[in-house]
N, C-alpha and C positions, 0 to 999 in steps of 0.2 A: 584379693583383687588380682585380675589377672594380669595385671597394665605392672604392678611391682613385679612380677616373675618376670617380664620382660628389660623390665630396669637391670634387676639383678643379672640377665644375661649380657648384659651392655657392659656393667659394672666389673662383671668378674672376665670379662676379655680381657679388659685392662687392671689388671693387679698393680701396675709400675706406674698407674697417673692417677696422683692422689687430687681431690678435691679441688675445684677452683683452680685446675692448671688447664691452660687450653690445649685442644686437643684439634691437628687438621684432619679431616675425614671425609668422606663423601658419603652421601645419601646410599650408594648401592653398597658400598662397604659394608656398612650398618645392616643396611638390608641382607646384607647374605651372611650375619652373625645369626640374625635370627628368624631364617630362612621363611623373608616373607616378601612379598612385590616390594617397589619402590612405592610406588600411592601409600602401602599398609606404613611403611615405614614412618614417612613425610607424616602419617597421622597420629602416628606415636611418638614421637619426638613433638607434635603440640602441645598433646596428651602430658607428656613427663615435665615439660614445662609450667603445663598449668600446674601439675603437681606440688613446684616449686623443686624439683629435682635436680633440673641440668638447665643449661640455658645453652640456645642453640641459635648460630648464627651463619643463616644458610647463604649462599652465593650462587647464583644464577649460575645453568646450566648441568649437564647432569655429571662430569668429567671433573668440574670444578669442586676445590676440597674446600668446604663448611667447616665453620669452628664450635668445636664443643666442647662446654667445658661442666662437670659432671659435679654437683653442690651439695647432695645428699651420700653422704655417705652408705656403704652396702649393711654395718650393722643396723643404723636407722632403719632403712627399709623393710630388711629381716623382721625387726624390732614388730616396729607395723606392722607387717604381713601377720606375724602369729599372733598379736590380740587382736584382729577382725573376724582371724580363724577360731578362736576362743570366744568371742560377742558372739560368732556361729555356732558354740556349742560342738568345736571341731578339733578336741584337745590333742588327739594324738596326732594329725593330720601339721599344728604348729609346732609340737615336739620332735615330730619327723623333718620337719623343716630347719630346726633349729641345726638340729644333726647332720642333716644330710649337704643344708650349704656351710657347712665347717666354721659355724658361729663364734667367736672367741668367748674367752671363761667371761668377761666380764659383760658381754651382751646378754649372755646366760643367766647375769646373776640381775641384770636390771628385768628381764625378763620372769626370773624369780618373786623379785621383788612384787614386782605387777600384779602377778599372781595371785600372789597373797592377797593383795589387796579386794582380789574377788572373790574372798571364801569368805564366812561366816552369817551371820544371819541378817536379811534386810525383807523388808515389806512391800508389797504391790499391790497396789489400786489395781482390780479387774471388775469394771462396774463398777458394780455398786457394793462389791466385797474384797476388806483385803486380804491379800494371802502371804500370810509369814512361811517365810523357805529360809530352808540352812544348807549351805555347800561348804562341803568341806569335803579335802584331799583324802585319798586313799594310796600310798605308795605300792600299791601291788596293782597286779593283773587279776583281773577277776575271770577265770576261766568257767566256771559254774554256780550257780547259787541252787544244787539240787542238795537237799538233807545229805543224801547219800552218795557222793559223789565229791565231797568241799574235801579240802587239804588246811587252808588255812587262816587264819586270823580274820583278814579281812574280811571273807568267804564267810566264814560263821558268826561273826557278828550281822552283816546282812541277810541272813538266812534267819535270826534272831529275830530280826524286825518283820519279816516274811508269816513266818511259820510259827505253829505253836506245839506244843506233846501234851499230851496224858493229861501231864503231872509238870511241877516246877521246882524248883528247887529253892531253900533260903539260901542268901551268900555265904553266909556260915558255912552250908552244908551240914546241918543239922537235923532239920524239919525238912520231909515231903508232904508237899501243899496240892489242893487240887488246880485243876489249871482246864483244860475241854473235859476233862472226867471231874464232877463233883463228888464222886465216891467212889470207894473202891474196898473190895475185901480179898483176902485168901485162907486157902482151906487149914487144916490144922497141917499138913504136913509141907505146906508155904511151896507149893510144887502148880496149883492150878490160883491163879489172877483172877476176878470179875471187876471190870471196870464199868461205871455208870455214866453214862455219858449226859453233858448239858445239852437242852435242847435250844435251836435255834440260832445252832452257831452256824454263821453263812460264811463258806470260802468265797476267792474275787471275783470269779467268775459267774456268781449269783447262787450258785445252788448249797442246800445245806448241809451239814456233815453228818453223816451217819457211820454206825456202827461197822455197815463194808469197808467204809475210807481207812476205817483204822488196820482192820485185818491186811488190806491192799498193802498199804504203808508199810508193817512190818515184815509181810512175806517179801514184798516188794525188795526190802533192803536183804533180804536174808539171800535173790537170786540176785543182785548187781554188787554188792558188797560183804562177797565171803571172808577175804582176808583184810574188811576195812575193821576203822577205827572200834571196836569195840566187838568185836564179831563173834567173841566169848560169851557174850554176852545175849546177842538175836539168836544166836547159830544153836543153843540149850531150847527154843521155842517148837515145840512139837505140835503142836494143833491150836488153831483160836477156832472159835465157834462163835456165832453171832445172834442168839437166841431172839432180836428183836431189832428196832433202828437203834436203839438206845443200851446197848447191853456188848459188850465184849466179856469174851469167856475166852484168855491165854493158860494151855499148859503147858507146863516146864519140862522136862524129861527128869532134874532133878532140882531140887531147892537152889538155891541163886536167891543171897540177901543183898546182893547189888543191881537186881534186876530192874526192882521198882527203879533206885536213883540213876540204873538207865534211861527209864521211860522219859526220865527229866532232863533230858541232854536234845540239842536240836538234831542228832543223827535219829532220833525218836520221832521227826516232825512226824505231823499228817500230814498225806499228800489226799488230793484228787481224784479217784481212780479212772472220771471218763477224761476229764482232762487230760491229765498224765499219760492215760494209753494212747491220746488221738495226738499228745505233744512227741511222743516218743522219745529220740534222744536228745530232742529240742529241747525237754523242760527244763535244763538246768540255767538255759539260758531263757527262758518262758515261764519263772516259778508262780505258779498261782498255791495260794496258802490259806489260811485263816487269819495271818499277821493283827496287827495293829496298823501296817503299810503294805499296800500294792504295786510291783514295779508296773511303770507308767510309760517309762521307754528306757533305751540302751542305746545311742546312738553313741560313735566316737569315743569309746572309752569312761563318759558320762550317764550314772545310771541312776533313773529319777524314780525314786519313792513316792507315790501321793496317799495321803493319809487316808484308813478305808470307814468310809462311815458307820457301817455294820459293822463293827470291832464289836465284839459279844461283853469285853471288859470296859467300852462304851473307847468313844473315838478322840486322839490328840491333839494338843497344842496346837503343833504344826501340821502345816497342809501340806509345804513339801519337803525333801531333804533329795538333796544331787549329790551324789557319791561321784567326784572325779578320781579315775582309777589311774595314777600317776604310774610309768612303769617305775623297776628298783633304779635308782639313783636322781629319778628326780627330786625327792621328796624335798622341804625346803626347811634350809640350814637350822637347825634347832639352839640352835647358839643366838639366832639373828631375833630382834625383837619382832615380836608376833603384835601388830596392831591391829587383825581384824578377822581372827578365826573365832572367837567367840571360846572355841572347844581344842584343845590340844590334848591328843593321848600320847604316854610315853613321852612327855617333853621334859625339857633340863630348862628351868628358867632363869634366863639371867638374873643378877641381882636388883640390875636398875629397872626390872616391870612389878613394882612394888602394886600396882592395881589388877593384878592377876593374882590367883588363889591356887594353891595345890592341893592337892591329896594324892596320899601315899594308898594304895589299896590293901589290900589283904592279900590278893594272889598276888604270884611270882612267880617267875620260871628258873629253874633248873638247869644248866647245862652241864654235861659228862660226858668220861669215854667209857666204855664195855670192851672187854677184849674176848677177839672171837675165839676160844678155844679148840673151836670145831678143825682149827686149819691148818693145816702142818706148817708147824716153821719155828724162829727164836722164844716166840710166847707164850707155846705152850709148857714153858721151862717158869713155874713160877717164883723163882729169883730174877729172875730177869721182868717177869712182870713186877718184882717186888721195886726194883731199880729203875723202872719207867716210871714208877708211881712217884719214887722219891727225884725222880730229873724234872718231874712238872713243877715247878716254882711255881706254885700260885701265888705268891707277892708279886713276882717281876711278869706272870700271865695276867693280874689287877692293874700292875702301871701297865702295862700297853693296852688293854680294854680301855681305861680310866671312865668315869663317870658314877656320879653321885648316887645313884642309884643299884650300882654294883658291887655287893658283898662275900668274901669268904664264904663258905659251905661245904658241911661234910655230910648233910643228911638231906632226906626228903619230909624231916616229920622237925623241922628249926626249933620246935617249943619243945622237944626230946632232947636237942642234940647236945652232946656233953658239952659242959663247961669250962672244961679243960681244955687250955689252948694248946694248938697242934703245935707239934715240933719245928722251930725254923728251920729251914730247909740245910741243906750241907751246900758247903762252898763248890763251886762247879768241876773243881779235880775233883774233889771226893764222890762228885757223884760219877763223873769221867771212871775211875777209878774203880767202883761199884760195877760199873756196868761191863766193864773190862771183867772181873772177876764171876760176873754173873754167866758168862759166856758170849755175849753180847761182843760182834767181829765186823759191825759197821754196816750190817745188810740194811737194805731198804726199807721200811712197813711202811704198809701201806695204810691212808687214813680216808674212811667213808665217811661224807653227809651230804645232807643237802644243798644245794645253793644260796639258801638265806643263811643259810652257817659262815659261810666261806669265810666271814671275817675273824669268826670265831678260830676255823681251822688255821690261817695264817697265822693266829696269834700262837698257837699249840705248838705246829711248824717252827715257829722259830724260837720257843722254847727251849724244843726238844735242839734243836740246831745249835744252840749255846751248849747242851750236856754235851753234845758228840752221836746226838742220835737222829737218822736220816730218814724225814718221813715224807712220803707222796702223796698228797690229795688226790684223792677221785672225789669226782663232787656229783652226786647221783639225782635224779627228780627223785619226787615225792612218792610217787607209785613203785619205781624200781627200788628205791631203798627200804621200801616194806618187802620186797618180794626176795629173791635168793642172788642180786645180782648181786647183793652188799657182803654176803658170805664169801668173796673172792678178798673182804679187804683185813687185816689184822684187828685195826681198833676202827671202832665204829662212837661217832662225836653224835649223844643225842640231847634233846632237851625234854620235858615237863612239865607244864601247867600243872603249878604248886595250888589251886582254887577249891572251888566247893565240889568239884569231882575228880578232888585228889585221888581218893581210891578207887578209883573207874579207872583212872587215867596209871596211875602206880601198876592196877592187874595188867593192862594191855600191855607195858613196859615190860614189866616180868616175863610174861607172857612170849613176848619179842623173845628178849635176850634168854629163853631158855632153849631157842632155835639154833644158837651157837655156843651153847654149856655144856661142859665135860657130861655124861650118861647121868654119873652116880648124884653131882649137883643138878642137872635134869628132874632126875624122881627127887630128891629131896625138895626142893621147890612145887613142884606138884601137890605133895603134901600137903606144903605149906600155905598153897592158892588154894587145898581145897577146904581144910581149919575156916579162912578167909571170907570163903564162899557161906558155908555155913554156920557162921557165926553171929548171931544178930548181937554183939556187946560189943560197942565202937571201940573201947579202951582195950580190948582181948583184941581184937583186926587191928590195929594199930601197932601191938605188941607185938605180933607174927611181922606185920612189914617191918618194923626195926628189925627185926631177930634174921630177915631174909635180908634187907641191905648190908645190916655187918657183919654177915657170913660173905660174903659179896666181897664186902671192902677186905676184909681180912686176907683173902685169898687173890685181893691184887688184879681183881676183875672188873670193879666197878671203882673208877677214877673218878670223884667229884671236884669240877672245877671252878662254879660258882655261881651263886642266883642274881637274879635281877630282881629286883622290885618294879611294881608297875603304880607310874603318874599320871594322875589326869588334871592339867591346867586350863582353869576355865573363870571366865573373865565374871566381876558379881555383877554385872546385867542378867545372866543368867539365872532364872529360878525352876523350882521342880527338876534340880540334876538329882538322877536315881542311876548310881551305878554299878554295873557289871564286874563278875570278879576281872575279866578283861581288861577294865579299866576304861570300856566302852559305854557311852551314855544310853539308855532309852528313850529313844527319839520319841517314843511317844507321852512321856512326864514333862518335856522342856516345853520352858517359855520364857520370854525376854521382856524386861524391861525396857520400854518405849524410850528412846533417847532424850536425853533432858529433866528424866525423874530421878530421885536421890533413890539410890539403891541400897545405902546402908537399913 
């Protein structure tokens, strides 16, 4: 409402007249705060009255000074102002507001509060049908929802709901399922794909999918994402042929026994190919898919899913789900009780919400450093990488993360990892001491990651700050830190999705970090990704990844600092949760029990 931005201009003149003190002034005074005629004025101070704002008591004459004395205080209004902008579907527009007029913490936190209370699931009478919708928070920015083009978490769980591939994967990682292909074979030397395709599967835009969509889709990704996520992987793709609507024919240049349990990752989706060409570099923000949901709009930061009725695996619970894309630091206090998300991912549950349920998932992430060998300086001395490893304290790196969900780690394969407890750490001379002796004369290294790490890296930072060792953050985007700007930095902080494309996700790593490995660890690695490649016996590919991480660790290159388990808390109103190794629901299995019925 525009009548509060002009309060709050009133308001913030006077910082030094608190509430209910009177205040002498005149009509044009006022007027020329908020550079508007004397009429306009005289009409807004009715206005702010009725409001119940200020109470105004004018005195004949135009010379003569009125008393005003001002009732409402400026976080009230604030207050106000951002949930009408919020009833309007205007989130980022109240969060800019919140910021921009210098809100204090605790308007913040009532405004948190509020928040909350308008995410989770409720029902709407439209006619004569109701529509069950779920909104729920996303603490990120969502920059694109194209397959080939996502960076992150958020981003690929809504591309999930979007889009579909090939093929699927079980959460194990065990079994590949059909999924838009009901069959599929390859030739005796596992180098040419025939995939079968189901008929009648319609993307959103009305038209159905064929056999081109597919071809489109992976050439598609092999010209916009060369050195993306999995690119090992598209980039071995030497010819598809399309013998019919129904028929894909991919060859390989060489066998790739990780290729199918590509096809099952959503960097695999199908895309559209008249769509896609006439959306250009719109689609990521325009995704049209086969999903199980269609984006419906995007306005303000709020992106609405409505459930698509031609879903081929037939159509969900709900009608709709609103993804508020909160930026980083809004997200809301995971400590505080949760009365009305229905769905919390990654939450830490207090003790006293005994009517809330967890589950621990199966996947986890990873976080490490890698040391860039490639770069002249104190680390390629490895003593001194031996000495960095032994200055990381991972007990005193665990109390400053702290959370229940955070545990020691020295492997990427946990049901491998030896049983043998590591060695406590050495007292801070001795490692002071170590590092002295390693060569190590207090130079600066330098520490690469992302900006969703940063917390991660502070904590590393002042680790290393306790031994005696000086490190500098650079904190890179998501694109630059795949590309070669990150090769300027010493140690490089990464993470891992521990899930059911663990070994997708392990090649790409490797893969990474052999762009800054000494020659002769270069080819040996090689080797050993290509044993990998051509191995179809899970328990032999398993045995090569160990045998590549602890040549790694041994050599003081690969610092493991510790995993995360991932939680999904969600209320027993809830039924049909089917969960993602993410720890992300399929919006298309939920459904809720109607309030008032016994849900045991």
């Amino acid at each position: 409402m525009k009548i509060r931005r002009h309060y709050l201009a009133l308001r913030n003149a006077f910082p030094d007249i608190s509430e209910d003190t009177p205040l002498d002034i005149t009509v044009q005074e006022l007027a020329d705060l908020l550079t508007c005629t004397h009429r306009n004025m005289v009409l807004l101070l009715k206005r702010m009255q009725q409001e119940g704002w200020l109470v105004w008591t004018p005195k004949k004459g135009r010379s003569n000074r009125s008393t005003l004395i001002f009732t409402a205080s400026r976080e009230r209004v604030i207050l106000e102002e951002a949930q009408e902008m919020v009833d309007k579907q205007n989130l980022r527009s109240a969060l800019d507001l919140l910021h921009t007029e210098n809100s204090s913490t605790g308007i913040r936190g009532q405004f948190q509060d509020w928040l909350s209370e308008q995410f989770g699931f409720h029902s709407e009478i439209q006619g004569q049908r109701r529509m069950d919708i779920l909104r729920f928070p996303l603490p990120q920015t969502i920059h694109s929802l194209d397959p080939a083009a996502i960076h992150f978490t958020g981003e690929s769980h809504l591309v999930n709901q979007l889009f579909d591939g090939l093929v699927r994967i079980d959460y194990k990682g065990q079994s590949v399922l059909p999924h838009l292909a009901h069959a599929w074979e390859a030739d005796a030397a596992r180098t040419t794909w025939t995939f079968y395709l189901r008929k009648g599967v319609r993307f959103h835009h009305g038209r159905d999918m064929h056999s081109g969509d597919v071809k489109y889709s992976l050439e598609r990704l092999q010209r916009m994402a060369q050195r993306g996520l999995y690119s090992w992987a598209y980039a071995g793709i030497e010819a598809i042929e399309t013998p019919d609507d129904t028929t894909v024919r991919i060859h390989l240049a060489k066998r790739n026994e990780a290729f199918l349990p590509f096809l099952a990752t959503n960097r695999a989706s199908i895309v559209p190919q008249d769509f896609c060409e006439a959306a250009g570099g719109d689609f990521g923000l325009s995704p049209v898919g086969t999903g199980p949901f269609r984006l419906a709009g995007k306005e303000q930061g709020i992106w609405v899913l409505e459930a698509f009725p031609s879903y081929f695996q037939g159509r969900g619970f709900l009608d709709r789900v609103e993804v508020w894309s909160l930026p980083e630091g809004e997200q809301h206090d995971a400590s505080a009780p949760l009365p009305a998300f229905q769905v919390m991912h990654n939450a830490r549950m207090p003790d006293m919400e005994e009517n809330w349920r967890q589950v621990r998932q199966s996947g986890m992430t990873c976080k490490f450093i890698t040391v860039n060998e490639e770069k002249e300086g104190p680390l390629t001395n490895e003593v001194l990488r031996a000495a960095v490893d032994e200055a990381l304290d991972r007990i005193y790196l665990l109390e400053l993360l702290s959370g229940d969900v955070i545990e020691g780690g020295d492997s990427f394969w946990p049901q491998l990892e030896e049983t043998a407890a590591r060695p406590l750490p050495k007292c801070v001379n001795d490692v002071k001491q170590q590092l002295v002796n390693s060569g190590y004369r207090g130079e600066t290294l330098i520490l690469a990651t992302i900006p969703q790490y940063e917390f991660d890296a502070r904590a590393v930072q002042e680790v290393c700050r306790r031994a005696g060792i000086q490190l500098d953050i650079r904190l890179l985007p998501a694109e630059e830190f795949k590309g070669e700007t990150r090769m300027s930095a010493d140690l490089l902080l990464f993470a891992v999705m521990l899930d059911e494309h663990r070994e997708l996700r392990l090649i790409d790593l490797f893969k990474s970090m052999q762009e800054h490995a000494m020659p002769d660890v270069k080819n040996w690695m090689d080797d050993k990704l290509e044993h990998i490649l051509t191995e179809s016996n899970a328990s032999e590919r398993a045995r090569h990844f160990v045998e590549m991480e602890t040549m790694l660790k041994h050599r003081h290159s690969l610092l493991f600092l510790y995993r995360k388990h991932l939680k999904t808390a969600f209320h027993p109103s809830i039924r049909g949760i089917s969960l993602e190794s993410l720890g992300w629901v399929r919006f298309r299995d939920l459904w809720f029990i109607p309030s008032g019925t016994d849900s045991e």
